[in-house]
C-alpha positions in Angstrom: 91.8 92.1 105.8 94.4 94.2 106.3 94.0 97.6 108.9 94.7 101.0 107.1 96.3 102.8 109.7 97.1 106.6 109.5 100.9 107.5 110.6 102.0 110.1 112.5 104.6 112.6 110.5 108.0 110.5 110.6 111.1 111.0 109.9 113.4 109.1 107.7 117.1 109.2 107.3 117.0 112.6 109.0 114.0 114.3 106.2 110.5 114.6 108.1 107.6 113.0 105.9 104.0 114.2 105.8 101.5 112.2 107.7 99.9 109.3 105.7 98.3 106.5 105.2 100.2 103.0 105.7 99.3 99.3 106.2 100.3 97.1 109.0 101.2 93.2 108.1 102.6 90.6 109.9 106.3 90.0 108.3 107.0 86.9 110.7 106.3 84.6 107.8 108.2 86.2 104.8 111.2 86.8 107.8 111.1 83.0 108.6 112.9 82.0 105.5 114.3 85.3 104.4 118.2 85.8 104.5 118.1 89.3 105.5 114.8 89.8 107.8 112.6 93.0 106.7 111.7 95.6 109.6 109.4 97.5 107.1 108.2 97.7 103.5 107.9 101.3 102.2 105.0 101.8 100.2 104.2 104.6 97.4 102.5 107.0 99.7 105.9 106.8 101.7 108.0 106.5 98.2 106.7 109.4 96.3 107.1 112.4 98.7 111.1 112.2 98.2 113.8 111.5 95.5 115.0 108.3 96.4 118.7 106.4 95.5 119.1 102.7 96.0 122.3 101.1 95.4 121.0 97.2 96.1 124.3 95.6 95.7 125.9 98.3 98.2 123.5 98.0 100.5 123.2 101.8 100.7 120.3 104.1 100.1 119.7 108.0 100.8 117.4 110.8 100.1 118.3 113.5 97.5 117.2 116.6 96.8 
């Protein structure tokens, strides 16, 4: 099982985020054969409180409006 945790407000590329509910998992697997190692995975409770822009290839991202 998997704990539902509930996160304190936190800010993200400078934008403050409501308080919510997030997952915690162990990413030492998926990181022990991964090129790039993950820190986190942003879910949809994160996702859907900004406008987001990804540029993958870039390796950029940022928050608009």
């Amino acid at each position: 099982m998997t704990p539902l945790l509930q996160m304190a407000a936190p800010v993200i590329g400078q934008r403050s985020f409501a308080s919510h509910q997030v997952v915690a998992a162990d990413l030492s697997r998926a990181n022990s054969t991964a090129e790039i190692p993950m820190d986190l995975v942003l879910g949809y409770p994160t996702l859907r409180q900004a406008d987001w822009l990804f540029d993958f290839p870039s390796r950029r991202w940022a928050l608009t409006s």
